[in-house]
C-alpha positions, 0 to 999 in steps of 0.5 A: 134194738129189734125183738123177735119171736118165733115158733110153733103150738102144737096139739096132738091126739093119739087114741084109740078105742076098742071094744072087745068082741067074743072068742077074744077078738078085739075091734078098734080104731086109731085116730091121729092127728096134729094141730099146729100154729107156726109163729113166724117173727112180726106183726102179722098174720101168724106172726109174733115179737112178744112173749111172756110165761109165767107161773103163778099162785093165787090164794084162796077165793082170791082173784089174779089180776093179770094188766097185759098193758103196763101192769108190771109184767116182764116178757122172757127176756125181762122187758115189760110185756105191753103187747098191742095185739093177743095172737095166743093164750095157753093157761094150765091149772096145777091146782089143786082147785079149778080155776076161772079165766074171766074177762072183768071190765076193762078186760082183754076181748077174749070173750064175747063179754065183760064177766064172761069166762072159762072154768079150768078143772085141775090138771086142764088146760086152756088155749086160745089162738088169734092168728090174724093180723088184728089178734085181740086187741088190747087196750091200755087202761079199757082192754088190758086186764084178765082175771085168774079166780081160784074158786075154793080153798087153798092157794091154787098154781097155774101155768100161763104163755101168752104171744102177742105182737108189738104192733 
């Protein structure tokens, strides 16, 4: 049976600055943009056929080892999630502590080296887009693992959606 997915991750910045000048006049400036990613279906460029979200809790000082490639997580659709290639990784702290997304040996390449990582303060978010045909590859068993640190007391939440592609 054929799997597919599809989509789009947008990001977009509505703001505006003003500063307040004398007699009440303000002068301000808008900025707006869009930043957007559309998935079609596939294993190639801007393409995908897995999905997995979830939304998780890690105790205190205690580390969520996330296996991409047969640790036991089920895509949307209840399937084992064992994608060959990571095309996009959204990962949102509900805290109430920061976290820390950490590449631990045998991790996913999402940075430069093993131990490397990203602090995620309360309320933040991170996201990470591949969309090449390569993605990041991921590697049963020496490529396949991410780690979610929660970095004080408490049993910490996060959010996680994560694309990948079959192939």
């Amino acid at each position: 049976m054929a799997v597919s997915a599809s989509g789009n991750v947008s990001l977009t910045a509505g703001l505006t600055q003003v500063e307040g000048l004398d007699v009440g006049v303000n002068k301000n400036s808008a900025i707006s943009k869009l930043m957007s990613q559309t998935w079609a279906s596939g294993t190639a460029v801007n393409q995908l056929d897995r999905l997995f979200v979830d939304e998780r809790s890690v105790g205190a000082t205690a580390v969520d080892q996330l296996d991409f490639n047969g640790g036991g997580l089920t895509d949307v659709l209840g399937a084992a999630w064992a994608p060959a290639r990571l095309k996009f990784l959204i990962i949102t702290n509900l805290g109430p502590n920061d976290i820390q997304v950490v590449r631990p040996t045998n991790g996913i390449p999402i940075f430069l080296a093993a131990g490397d990582g990203e602090q995620i303060p309360v309320g933040g978010t991170l996201y990470k887009s591949w969309p090449s045909a390569a993605g990041v590859l991921v590697t049963g068993g020496t490529g396949d693992l991410l780690n979610i640190v929660n970095t004080g007391a408490g049993t910490i939440g996060y959010q996680i959606i994560a694309g990948g592609a079959s192939a």
